[in-house]
C-alpha positions as CSV (number, residue, x, y, z in Angstrom):
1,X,-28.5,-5.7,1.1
2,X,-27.2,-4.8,4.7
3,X,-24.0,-3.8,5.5
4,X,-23.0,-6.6,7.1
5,X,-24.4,-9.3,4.5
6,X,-21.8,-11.2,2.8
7,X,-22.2,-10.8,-1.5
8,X,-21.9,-13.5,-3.7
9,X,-18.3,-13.5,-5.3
10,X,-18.4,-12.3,-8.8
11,X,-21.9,-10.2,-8.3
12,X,-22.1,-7.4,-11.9
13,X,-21.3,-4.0,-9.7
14,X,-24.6,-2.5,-11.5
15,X,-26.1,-5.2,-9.0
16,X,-24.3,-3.7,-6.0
17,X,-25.4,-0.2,-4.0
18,X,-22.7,2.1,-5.4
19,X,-22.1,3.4,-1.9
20,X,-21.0,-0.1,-0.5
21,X,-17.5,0.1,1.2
22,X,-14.5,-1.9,-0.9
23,X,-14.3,-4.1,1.8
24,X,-17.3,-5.0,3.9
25,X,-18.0,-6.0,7.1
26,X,-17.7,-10.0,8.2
27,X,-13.9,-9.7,6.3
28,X,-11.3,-12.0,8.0
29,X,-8.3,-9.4,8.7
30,X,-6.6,-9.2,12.0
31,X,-7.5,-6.6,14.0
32,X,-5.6,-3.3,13.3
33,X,-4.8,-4.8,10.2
34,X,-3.4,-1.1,8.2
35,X,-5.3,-2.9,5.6
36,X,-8.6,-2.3,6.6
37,X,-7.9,1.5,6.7
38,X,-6.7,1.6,3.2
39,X,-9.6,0.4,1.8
40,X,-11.5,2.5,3.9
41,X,-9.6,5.6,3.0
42,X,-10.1,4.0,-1.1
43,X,-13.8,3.9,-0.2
44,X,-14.7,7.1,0.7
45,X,-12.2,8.6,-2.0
46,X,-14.2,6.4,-4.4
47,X,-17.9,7.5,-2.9
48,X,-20.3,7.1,-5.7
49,X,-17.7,8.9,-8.1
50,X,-16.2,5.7,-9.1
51,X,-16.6,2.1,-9.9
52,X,-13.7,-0.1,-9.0
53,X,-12.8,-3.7,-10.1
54,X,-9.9,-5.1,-8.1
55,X,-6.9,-7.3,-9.0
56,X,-5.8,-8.9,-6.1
57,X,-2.6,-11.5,-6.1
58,X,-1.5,-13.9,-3.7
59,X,-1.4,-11.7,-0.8
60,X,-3.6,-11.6,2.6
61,X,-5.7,-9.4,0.5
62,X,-7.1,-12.2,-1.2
63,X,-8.1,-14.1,1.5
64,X,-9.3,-11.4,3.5
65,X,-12.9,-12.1,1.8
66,X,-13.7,-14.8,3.6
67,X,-14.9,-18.4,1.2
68,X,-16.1,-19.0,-2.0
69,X,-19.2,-18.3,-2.9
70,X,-19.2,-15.4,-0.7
71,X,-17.3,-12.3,-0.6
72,X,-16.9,-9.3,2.2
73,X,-15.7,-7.2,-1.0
74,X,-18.2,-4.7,-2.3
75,X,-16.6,-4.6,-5.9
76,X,-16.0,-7.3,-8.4
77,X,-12.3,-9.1,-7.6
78,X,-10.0,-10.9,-9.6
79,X,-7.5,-13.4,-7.6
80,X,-4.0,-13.2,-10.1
81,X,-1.2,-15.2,-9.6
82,X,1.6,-14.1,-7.4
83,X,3.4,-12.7,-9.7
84,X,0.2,-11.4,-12.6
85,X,-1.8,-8.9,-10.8
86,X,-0.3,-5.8,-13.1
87,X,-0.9,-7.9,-16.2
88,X,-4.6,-8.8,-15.6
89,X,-5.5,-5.6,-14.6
90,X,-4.1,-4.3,-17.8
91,X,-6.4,-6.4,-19.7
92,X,-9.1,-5.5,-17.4
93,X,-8.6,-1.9,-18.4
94,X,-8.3,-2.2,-21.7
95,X,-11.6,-4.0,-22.1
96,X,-13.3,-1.2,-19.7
97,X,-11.6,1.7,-21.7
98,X,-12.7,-0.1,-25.1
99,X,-16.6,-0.2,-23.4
100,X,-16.3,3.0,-21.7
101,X,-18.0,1.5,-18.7
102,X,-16.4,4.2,-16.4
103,X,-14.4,1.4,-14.5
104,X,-11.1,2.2,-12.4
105,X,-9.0,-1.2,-12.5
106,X,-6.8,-1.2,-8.8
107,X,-4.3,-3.9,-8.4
108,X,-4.4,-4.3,-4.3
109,X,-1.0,-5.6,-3.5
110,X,1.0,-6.2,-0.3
111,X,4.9,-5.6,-0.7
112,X,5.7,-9.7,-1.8
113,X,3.9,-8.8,-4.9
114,X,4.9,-5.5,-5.6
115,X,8.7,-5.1,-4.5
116,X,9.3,-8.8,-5.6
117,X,7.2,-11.4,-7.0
118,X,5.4,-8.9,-8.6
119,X,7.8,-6.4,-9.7
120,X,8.5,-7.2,-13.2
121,X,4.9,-7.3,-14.6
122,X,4.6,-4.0,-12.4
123,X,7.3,-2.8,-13.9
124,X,6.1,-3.8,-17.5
125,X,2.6,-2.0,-16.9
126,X,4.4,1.2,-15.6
127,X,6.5,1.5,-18.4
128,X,3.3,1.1,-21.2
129,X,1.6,3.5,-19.3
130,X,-1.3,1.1,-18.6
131,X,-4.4,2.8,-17.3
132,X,-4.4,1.3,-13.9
133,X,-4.1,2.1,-10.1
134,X,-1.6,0.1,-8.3
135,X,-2.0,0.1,-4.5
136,X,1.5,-1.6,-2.4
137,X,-0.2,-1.8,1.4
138,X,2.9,-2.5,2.7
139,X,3.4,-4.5,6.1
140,X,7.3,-5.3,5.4
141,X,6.7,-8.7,4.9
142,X,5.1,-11.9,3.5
143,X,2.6,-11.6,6.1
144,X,0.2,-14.8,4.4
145,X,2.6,-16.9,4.9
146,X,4.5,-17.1,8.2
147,X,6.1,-13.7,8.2
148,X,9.2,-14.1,5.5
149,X,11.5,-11.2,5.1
150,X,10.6,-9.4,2.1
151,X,13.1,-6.5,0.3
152,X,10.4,-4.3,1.9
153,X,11.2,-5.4,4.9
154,X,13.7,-2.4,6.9
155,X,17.3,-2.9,8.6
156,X,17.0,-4.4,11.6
157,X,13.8,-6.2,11.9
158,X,13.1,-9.8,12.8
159,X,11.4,-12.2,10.3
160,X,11.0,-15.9,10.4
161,X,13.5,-15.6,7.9
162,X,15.9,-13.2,9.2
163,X,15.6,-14.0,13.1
164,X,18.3,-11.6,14.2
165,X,17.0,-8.9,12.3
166,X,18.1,-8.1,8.4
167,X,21.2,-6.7,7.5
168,X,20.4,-4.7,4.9
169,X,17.6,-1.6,4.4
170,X,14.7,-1.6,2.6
171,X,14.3,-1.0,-1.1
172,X,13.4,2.6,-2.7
173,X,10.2,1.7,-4.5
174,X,8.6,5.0,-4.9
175,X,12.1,6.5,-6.1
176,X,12.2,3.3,-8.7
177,X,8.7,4.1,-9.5
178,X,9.3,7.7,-10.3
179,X,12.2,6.7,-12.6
180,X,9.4,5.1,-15.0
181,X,8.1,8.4,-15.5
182,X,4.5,7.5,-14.6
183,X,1.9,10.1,-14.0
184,X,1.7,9.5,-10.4
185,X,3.3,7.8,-7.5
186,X,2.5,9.4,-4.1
187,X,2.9,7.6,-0.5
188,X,0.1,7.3,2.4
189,X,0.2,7.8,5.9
190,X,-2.8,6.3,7.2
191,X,-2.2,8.4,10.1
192,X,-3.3,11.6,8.1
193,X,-6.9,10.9,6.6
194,X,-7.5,13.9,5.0
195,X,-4.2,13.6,3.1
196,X,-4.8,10.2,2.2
197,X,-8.1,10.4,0.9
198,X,-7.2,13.3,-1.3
199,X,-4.5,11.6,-2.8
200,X,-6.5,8.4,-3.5
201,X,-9.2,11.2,-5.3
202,X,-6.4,12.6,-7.4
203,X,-5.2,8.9,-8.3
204,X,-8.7,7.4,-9.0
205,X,-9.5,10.7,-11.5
206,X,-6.1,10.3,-13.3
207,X,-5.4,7.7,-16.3
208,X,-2.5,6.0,-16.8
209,X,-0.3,4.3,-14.2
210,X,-0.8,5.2,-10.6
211,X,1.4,3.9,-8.3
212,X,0.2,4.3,-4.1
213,X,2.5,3.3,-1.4
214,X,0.2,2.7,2.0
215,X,3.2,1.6,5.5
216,X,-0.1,-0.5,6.5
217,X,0.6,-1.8,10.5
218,X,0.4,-5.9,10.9
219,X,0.4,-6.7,14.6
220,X,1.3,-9.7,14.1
221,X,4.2,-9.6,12.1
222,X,5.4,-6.6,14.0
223,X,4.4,-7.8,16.9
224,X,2.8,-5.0,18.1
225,X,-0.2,-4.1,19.7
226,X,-3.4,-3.5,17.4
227,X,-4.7,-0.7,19.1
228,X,-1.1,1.5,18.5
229,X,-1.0,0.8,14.6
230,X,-1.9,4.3,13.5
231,X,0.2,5.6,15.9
232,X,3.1,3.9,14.9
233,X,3.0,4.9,11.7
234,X,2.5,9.0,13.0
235,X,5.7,8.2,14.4
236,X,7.4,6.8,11.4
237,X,6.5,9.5,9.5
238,X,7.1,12.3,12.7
239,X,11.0,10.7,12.4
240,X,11.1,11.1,8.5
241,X,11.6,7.0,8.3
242,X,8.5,7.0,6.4
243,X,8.4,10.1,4.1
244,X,5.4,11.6,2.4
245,X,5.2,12.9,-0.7
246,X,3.7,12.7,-4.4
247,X,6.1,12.2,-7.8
248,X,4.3,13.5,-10.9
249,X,5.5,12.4,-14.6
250,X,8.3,11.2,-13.1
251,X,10.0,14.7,-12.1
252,X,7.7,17.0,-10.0
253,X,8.3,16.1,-6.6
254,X,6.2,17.7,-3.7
255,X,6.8,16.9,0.2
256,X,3.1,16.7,1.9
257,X,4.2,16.7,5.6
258,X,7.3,17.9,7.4
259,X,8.7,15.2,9.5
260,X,10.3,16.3,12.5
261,X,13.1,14.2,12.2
262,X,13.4,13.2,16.2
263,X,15.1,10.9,17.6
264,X,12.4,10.7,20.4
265,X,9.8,9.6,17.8
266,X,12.2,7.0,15.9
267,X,13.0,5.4,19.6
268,X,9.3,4.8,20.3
269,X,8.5,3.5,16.4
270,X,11.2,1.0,17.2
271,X,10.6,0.2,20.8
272,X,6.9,-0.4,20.1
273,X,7.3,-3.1,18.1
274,X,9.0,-6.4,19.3
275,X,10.3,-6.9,15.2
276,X,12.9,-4.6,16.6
277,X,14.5,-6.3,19.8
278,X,16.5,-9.1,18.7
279,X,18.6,-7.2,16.4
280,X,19.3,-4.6,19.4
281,X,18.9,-2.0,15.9
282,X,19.5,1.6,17.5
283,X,18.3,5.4,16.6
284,X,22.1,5.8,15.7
285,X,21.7,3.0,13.6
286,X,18.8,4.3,11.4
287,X,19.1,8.4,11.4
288,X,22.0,8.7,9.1
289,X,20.4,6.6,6.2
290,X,17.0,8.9,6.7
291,X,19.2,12.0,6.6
292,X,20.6,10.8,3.5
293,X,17.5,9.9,1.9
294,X,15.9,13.2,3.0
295,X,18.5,15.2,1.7
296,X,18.3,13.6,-2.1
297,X,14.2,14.1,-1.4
298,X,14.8,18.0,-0.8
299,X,16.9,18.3,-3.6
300,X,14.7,16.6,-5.8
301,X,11.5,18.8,-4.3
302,X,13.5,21.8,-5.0
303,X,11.2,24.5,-7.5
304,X,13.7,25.4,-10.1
């Protein structure tokens, strides 16, 4: 098998080379699709440690491997329902558990099905514990189907649904997700590699509920430029708009990487991306909800 020769869909993963990547060459994403690096980042966290079976709802994730009978997915997929990826990866797990096969079950979500759609049998699976790891690449949007607002989707950006840019700021999943008390919940930067892939390690050699929070650039729905993805999300994280840190049990929070919270880097996050014109949303407009939330992150980070 050569790395850029489709697999048939549904292939036993004793069949594949362990060291194939999650997702292979020949895939259908849009270049500097954030995407593409999280599995990439999931692949070489996974190595040859770990065999992976996917849950994947409706999503661009699901069509990313191209058309049945093929797939550009090294690992075994399931396609859920919109709003049934969390359910059918518990069952996934439990049947791997009960045959001790060594499988990790990942639901591979983008924000529709996780801060929405998805969020009650998400929230169900958190709150049993269930031995999966959930993985939100979130672009802000419904990116598979025309670019709809989503509640991921942050003040000020224009969707085909909110044209002049929403009124109201994004939901705190990762402080919702900590309130279930799961054993982990940690966010990406795909900006820091080494960071990432440790964190997707630590999450793939944990049972129970992981929860992984990926800000995963669409140039399409941003309307950006695919070659400045990564570095738009540096400079999300540089102006503490996109914080990253790790929740353990529900209570132990650790900050990864100091922002510097300028206003220099939050000017150029906004100004390149064209989401961010129409609603004429300011620097002014965003720092004082980022203070805020950073302040309640310290506090909660604090050693006691």
């Amino acid at each position: 098998m050569t790395a850029n020769e489709p697999v048939m869909a549904g292939l036993p993963h004793s069949e594949q080379d362990r060291s194939d990547p999650v997702l292979r060459a020949g895939n259908t994403n849009c270049g500097g699709c954030g995407m593409s690096n999280g599995h990439l980042f999931m692949s070489r966290a996974a190595g040859n440690d770990y065999q992976i079976q996917m849950v994947i709802p409706a999503c661009c994730g699901i069509v990313t491997p191209g058309q049945f009978p093929y797939s550009n997915y090294g690992v075994p997929v399931v396609a859920s329902t919109f709003g049934g990826a969390a359910a059918v990866a518990c069952g996934l797990s439990e049947v791997a558990n009960q045959n001790d096969d060594g499988y990790r079950v990942v639901v591979w979500a983008g924000d529709g099905g996780t801060y929405d759609i998805g969020f009650a049998t998400m929230s169900a699976s958190a709150e049993r514990n269930d031995d999966i790891m959930y993985v939100c690449y979130d672009n802000e949007i419904y990116g598979n189907t025309g670019g709809q607002r989503s509640s991921a989707t942050p003040k000020g950006a224009s969707t085909t649904t909110t044209p002049k840019g929403k009124d109201v700021g994004k939901k705190d999943i990762m402080g919702i997700l900590g309130a279930h008390g799961i054993p982990y919940a940690t966010t990406i930067s795909l900006a820091h590699p080494e960071d990432a892939i440790r964190k997707f390690k630590k999450a793939l050699g944990m049972k129970g509920f992981r929860f992984v929070h990926i800000l995963a650039p669409c140039p399409t729905g941003w309307k950006s430029e695919p070659g400045e993805g990564i570095e738009i999300v540096r400079l999300g994280v540089k102006a503490g708009l996109f914080p990253i840190f790790e929740i353990e049990d529900g209570f132990k929070y650790t900050i990864n990487v100091e922002p510097e919270m300028c206003d220099e880097s939050l000017g150029d996050y906004l100004s390149k991306q064209g989401r961010f014109r129409k609603s004429g949303v300011t620097v002014a407009d965003l720092r004082e909800s980022i203070d805020r939330y950073w302040r309640r992150l310290r506090l909660l980070s604090r050693d006691e």
